[in-house]
Structures are given as C-alpha cells and as structure tokens.
N, C-alpha and C positions, 0 to 999 in steps of 0.2 A: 669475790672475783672468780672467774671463771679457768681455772689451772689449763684448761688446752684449749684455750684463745689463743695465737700468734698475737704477742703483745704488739703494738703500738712503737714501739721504740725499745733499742738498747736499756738507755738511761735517759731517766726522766730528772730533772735539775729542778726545784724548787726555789725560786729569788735569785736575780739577777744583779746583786750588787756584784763585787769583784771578784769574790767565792764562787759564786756562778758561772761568772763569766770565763776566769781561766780553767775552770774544771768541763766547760761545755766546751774549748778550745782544744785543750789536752786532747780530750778524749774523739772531738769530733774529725781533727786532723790524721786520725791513723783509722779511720774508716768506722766509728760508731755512729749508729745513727743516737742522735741526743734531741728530745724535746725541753728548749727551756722555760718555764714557767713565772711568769713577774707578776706580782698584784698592781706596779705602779704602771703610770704610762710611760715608763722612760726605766734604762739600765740604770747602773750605776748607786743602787741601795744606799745607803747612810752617807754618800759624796753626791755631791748636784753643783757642778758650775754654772752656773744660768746671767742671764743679763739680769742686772739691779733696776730697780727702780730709784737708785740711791744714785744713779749715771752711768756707773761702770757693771761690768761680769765679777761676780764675785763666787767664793768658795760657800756656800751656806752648809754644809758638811764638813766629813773627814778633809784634811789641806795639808799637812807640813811630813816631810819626807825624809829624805837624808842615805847618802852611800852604804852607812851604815847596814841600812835591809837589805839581807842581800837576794832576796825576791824580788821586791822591786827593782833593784838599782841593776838584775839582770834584764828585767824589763824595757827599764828607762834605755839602756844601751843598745838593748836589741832595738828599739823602733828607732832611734837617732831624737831621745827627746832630752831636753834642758834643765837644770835646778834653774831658780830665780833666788836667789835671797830675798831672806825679808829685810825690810827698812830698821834702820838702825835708831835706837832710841838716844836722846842725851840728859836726861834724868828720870829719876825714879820716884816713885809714889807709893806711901804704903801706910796702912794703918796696922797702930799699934797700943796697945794700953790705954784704949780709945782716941788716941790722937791721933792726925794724921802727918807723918811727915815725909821729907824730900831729899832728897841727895842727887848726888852726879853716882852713876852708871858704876863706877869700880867702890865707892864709899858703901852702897851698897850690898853690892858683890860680897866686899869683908863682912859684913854683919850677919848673911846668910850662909856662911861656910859652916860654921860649928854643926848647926842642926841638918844640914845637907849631907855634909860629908861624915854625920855617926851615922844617919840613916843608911849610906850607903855601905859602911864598914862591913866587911864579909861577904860580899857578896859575892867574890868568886868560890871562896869555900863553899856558902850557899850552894849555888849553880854553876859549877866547874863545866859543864856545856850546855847553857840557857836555850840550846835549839834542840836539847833532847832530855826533856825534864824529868820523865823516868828510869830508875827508879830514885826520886828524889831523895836526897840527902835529908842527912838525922838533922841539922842544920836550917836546912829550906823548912821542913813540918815545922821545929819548932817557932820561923819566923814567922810560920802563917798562920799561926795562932796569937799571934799581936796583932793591933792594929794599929797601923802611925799613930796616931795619939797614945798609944799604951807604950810605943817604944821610943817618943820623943819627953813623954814626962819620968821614963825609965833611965835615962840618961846623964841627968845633975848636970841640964842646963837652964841658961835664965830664964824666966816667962818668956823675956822676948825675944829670945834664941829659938824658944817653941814656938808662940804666936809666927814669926818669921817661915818658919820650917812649913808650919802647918798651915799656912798661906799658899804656898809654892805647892804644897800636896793637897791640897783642896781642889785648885787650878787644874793639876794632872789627874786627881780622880774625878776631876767633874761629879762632886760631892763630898759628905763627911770624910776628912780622915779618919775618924771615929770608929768607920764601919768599914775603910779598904784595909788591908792586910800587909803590911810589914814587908811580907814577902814579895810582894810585886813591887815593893822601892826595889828590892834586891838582884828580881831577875830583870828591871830594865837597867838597874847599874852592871849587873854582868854583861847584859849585851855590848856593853858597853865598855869591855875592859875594868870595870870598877869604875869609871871614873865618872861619877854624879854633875860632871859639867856636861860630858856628853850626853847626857837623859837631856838636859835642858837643851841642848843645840838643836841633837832630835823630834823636839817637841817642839819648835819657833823658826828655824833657822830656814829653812829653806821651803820651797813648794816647788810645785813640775811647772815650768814657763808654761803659758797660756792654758792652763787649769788641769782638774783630774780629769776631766773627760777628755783628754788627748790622748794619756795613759787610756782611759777602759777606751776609746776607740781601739785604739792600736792591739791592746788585747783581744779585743773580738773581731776587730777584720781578719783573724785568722782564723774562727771558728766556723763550720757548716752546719750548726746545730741551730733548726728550726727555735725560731723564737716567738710569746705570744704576752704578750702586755696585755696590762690590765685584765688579768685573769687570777682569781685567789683563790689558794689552796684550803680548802676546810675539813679536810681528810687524808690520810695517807693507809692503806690497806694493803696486810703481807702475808704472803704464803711464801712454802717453803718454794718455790719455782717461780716468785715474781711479787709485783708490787701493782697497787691502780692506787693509782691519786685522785682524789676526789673534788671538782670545784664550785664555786659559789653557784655557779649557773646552773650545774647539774651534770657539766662536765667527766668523763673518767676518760684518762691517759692510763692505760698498761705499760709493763718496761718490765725489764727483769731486773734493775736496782734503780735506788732514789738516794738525789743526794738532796739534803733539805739545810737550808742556809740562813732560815731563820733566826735572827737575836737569841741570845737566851732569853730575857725578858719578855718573849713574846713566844716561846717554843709552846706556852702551852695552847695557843690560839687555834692550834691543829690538833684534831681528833685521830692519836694512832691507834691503829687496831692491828692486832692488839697491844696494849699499851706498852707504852715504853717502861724501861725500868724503872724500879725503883729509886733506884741513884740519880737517873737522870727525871724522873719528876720531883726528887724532893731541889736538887739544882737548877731546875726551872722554877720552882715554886718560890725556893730563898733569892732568886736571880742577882745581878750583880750591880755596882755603887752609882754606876754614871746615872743620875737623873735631873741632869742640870739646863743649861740654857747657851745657846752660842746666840752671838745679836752682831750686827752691823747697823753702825751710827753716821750717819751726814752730821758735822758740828760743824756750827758758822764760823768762818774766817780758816786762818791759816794759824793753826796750833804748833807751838814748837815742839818735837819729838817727844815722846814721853810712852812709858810700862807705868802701872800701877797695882799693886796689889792688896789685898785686903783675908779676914781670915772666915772660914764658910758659913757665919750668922751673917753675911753681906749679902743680898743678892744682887753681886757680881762680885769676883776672887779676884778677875783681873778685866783691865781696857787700856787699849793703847792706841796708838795712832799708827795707821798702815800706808794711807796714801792721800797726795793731795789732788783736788779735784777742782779746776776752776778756780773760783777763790774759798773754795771750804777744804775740812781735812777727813777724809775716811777713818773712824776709831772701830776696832774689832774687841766686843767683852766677850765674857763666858761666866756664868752663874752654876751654883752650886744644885738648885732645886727651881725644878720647874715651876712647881706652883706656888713658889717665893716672886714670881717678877713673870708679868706679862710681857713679851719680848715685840706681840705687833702693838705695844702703846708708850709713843715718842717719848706722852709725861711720865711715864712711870720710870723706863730705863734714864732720863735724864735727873731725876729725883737720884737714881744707883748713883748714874754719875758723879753726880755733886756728892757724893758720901767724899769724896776727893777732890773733884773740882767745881767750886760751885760756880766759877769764871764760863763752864763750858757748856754752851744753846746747843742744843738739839733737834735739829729740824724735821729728821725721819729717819726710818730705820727698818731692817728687812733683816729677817730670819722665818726659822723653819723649825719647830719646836719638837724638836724628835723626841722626847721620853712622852710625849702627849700624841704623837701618830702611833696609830695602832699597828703599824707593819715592823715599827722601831722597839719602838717605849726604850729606850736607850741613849743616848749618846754613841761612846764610845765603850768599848769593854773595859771595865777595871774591878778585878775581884774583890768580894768580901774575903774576911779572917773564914779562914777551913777550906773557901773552895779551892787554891791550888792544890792541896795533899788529902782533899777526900773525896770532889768532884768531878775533876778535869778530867783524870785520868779514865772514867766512867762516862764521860760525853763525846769522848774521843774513840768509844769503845764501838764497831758497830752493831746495831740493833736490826739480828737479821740483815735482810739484805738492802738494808736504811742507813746510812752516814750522814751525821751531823756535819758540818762544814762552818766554816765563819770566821772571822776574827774573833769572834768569843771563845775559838775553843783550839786558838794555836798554839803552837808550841811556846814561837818567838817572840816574836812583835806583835803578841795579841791587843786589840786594839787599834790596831795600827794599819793602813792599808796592804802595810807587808805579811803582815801577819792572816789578813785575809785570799792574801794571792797562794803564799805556804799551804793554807789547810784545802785550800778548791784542789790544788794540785796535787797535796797527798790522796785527797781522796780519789780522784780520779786515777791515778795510777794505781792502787789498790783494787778498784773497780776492775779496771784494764788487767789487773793480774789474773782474778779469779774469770774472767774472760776468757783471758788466754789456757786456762785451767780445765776451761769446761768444754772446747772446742780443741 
C-alpha cells in the first residue's frame, strides 16, 4: 500500500453482523467517515429473521435475549423495543441410561439441580466482575483447564446426575462438553449472580418481539457509514500509517484502522500482512466448540407442549415445541455436530426426533447450517479448556492498527448478541481515542 495516498475512509469495518453494525454507528455518529464491508447480501451475521417456508418468520440464527445484557437491554430501551417470552412447556423428555423418560416440568427440574448447581459453584470467586476478565483470577485458570465432563465426573455424582448435567451443557456448548471449558459454566453463572437458573432463563426465556432484525434495524438507522454487501474480504494489509483491505473482486479500500469481525473459526480465511500473531493464529487454528446444528420442524397436528433433552452422541440435545400453526405445531431442535444430521432433510431430523418421540410426523423443516457456511463455520461462541486464560486475552489485544471485534472475543456475554454489541463498541471507542490523539 501506498503510505501517502489520502486513504479512502477513516475506518474500514469488516462483517456486518452486530459487531459491525454498532461499531460503524458509534463511530459514524460523531463525524467518522466509515466504510462497511459484508460478504453476505443482507446485515445481521449469525442472526437472520427471515419469512419460513414452514408459514411463519422465524429466527434461523442467534434468538433469546434477556435484561440481563446490559448492552443490549440498553439497546432494546433506547429504540422502544419488546421481550416476547417464549411458550411454556408442560413436560419434559430426556434420555438417559439409554432410556428415554418423562416428567412434568418441576420433577424434572429436581433431578437436574445436583449437577447444575456443582458446575456453577464458585463462580463468583472465579469472576468477581465477569465484564472485566483480566487479570483473571488463580481460580478462573485453574477452571479452564477442565472441561465439563472432567468437572462433572470430578464431583461423586450419579451417572445420571452427569448424563443430566451434560445433556444441558451439550445444548449450551452446541457441542462436546468434552472439549468446552469449565470456565465458561462459570463466567455465564457469574453474569448471573451465581445463580445457574438464570444461565438457563438467559438462554430460553425470552426473544425481542417481532425478531432480531428490529434490534439490528434500529442500530443502524443511526449509522452514516457507507455500506456494501456481498463484497468479501480476502486480505487485510498494515503499515505503520494505515490499513488496505483487500477484496475478492480485486477491490482495495484504504482507512487508517480496520475493525475485522470475523468468527474465530473462520479468522483464518483472511490473508493478514503481515501476519497476525502468534497467539492469535494458534487461537484461530484450535478455534472454539460450537459446531452443531439449529433446525425448525412443521410436525402434524397440535402437540401438547413439551423440552426434550438428550446427551451429545444424539444428533439433537434438544427439540421442543414453540408455536402453533393452523392445525400443526412449530418444534425448534439444536444438534451437537453438524456433520451428524443434515438439517435441510425432513427424514433424517425426524428419525433425531423419534430418538424421543416416535408419535411425532414431520412434514418440513428450515434451517441455515452455520458451522458449514464459510462466513461462519460456527454457531454460537463457546470456548474450549485454555482459551479463556491463554487466548482471549491476546485476540482482544490490537494487531497494529487492526481490532478483532465479535462475540467471539467479549468480555461478557460472549456468544451472546450482547456480547457482540460490547466488543463493536469497545472497539470503536478505542479507535475514536487514538483519533482524537492524533488530531
């Protein structure tokens, strides 16, 4: 690149999921000029409300929200937008010891406390302020070198205290507990006051009335930063005095910083020059648990209410039923591994089904296989054992005048749409610091 070129723009934004979007807002409201850059043809990265072909608009992405974040929920109040609850179940399904059994909603409940609530024990010690992880406690290291399975068979409780636990944490790592880390039971039970019911509320209980794209609307009708879909980054190049991104087409945008918002599971799809660190390619390279499957089911007739869960050799952890439609019922599952279960074929997710109900037809079904899109390869963020306490703290770091951005790499609610509103906004105000520094 050319060091005395008049770049192109301020800052250049790489991926327009929510990272994007509030970091091009921030920054373009107090007078930066920002180009943002999307490889898809629509905002909104790992969330998409779209109409179904199942009858209704559904969430095929990120969904469930809650007060709790308090990024979002400053969000939500600033536009004047809604929670919805979600639909209340009246029994439960679960297999266990390979059998499958049933209960009413609280019988339940009891049988999964033992192994929920050791997982959560400590966790304020852990993370005495989970919204500012460094420099992490003697505590937080050593839990993140466990992995839920290494601290639920650490415990002297019954198989099926474990099977139970690690049914529930399969569903939340959207894959092996095997391989997510200890540590992150711990820092979403801190967010949480300790209390390992609130993880669960967080994770089910509510959605933004009439979907996420209301939210990323309302985010970005405040932004002025130029936008350009369906354009994909396959370089990023830095000098000491600026940044040229590079695109599939042959593209270069100039800027004098780049914020890049990429997955981690897909950070290394981009060519930096020169190269990113050490810490942050070997973090890219091991990348993180979620490689599962979310699915939306039309089943015939009218289903009485019903959660099921199962433990991550199923492919699906969990299927429930969300909404009625006419005379059929909307069921929403999620799978541990993508390439366990083809999610656009009816027979195969209704094969998962019947691992629980073999009563329930399946007539079609709609998803969106993120750990098999190349913009994703993810789900949701949930770290493996070491990346809190050897990782993070090193993708948070900036490289030059390049900042990773994402829900992958929050502080708080990583994973979480909150957690991706958090890291756009630090970055940009960081950005806007050394701005104001340099003028």
């Amino acid at each position: 690149m050319n060091d005395n070129h008049t770049p192109d723009t301020d800052v250049v934004i790489v991926g327009g999921g929510f990272a994007g979007v509030v970091a091009a807002r921030d920054l373009s409201r107090v007078g930066v000029d920002v180009i943002l850059l999307e490889a898809r043809d629509r905002l909104g990265g790992r969330t998409w409300y779209r109409d179904s072909p199942l009858g209704r608009p559904l969430e095929l992405g990120g969904t469930f929200v809650h007060w709790l974040q308090p990024h979002l929920w400053s969000e939500m109040v600033a536009h004047g937008l809604e929670l919805e609850p979600s639909p209340g179940v009246d029994e439960v399904y679960w297999i266990g010891d390979g059998e499958v059994h049933r209960s009413s909603v609280e019988a339940y409940s009891e049988l999964v406390v033992p192994g929920m609530a050791a997982l959560a024990e400590g966790a304020q010690t852990a993370f005495p302020m989970p919204h500012r992880l460094f420099p992490m406690t003697a505590e937080a290291v050593a839990a993140d070198r466990l992995s839920i399975t290494d601290r639920l068979t650490g415990l002297g409780l019954t198989s099926s205290q474990v099977e139970l636990a690690r049914s529930r944490w399969a569903l939340s790592f959207n894959g092996s507990p095997e391989d997510g880390s200890w540590a992150q039971a711990l820092r979403l039970s801190a967010l949480c006051a300790g209390d390992w019911r609130m993880v669960s509320e967080a994770n089910r209980a509510y959605t933004v009335a009439g979907g996420t794209g209301r939210l990323l609307e309302a985010v970005h009708r405040g932004s002025t930063a130029t936008v350009r879909l369906s354009t994909t980054v396959t370089a990023v190049h830095t000098s000491e005095t600026g940044v040229e991104v590079v695109t599939s087409d042959g593209e270069r945008v100039t800027a004098l910083h780049a914020i890049v918002t990429l997955p981690l599971n897909v950070l290394g799809s981009i060519g930096f020059h020169p190269a990113l660190s050490p810490g942050k390619q070997a973090a890219a390279g091991r990348g993180q648990v979620s490689n599962g499957v979310k699915v939306w089911m039309r089943a015939r007739g009218r289903i009485k209410p019903f959660i099921a869960f199962a433990p991550d050799d199923h492919p699906l952890t969990m299927v429930g039923t969300e909404y009625e439609l006419d005379d059929d019922t909307i069921l929403l599952g999620f799978g541990p591994h993508s390439a366990g279960l083809d999610v656009t074929d009816a027979g195969a997710v209704q094969q998962a089904v019947h691992r629980w109900r073999p009563d329930i037809e399946i007539t079609a079904v709609d998803a969106h296989d993120w750990t098999a899109d190349p913009l994703s390869g993810e789900t949701w963020a949930m770290p493996r054992t070491g990346h809190l306490s050897t990782e993070l703290e090193e993708l948070q770091r900036p490289e030059g005048r390049v900042r990773l951005a994402g829900s992958d790499y929050a502080h708080g609610w990583a994973g979480y749409i909150d957690g991706a509103l958090e890291s756009g906004r630090r970055a940009a105000r960081q950005i806007l610091d050394e701005l104001k520094e340099n003028h």
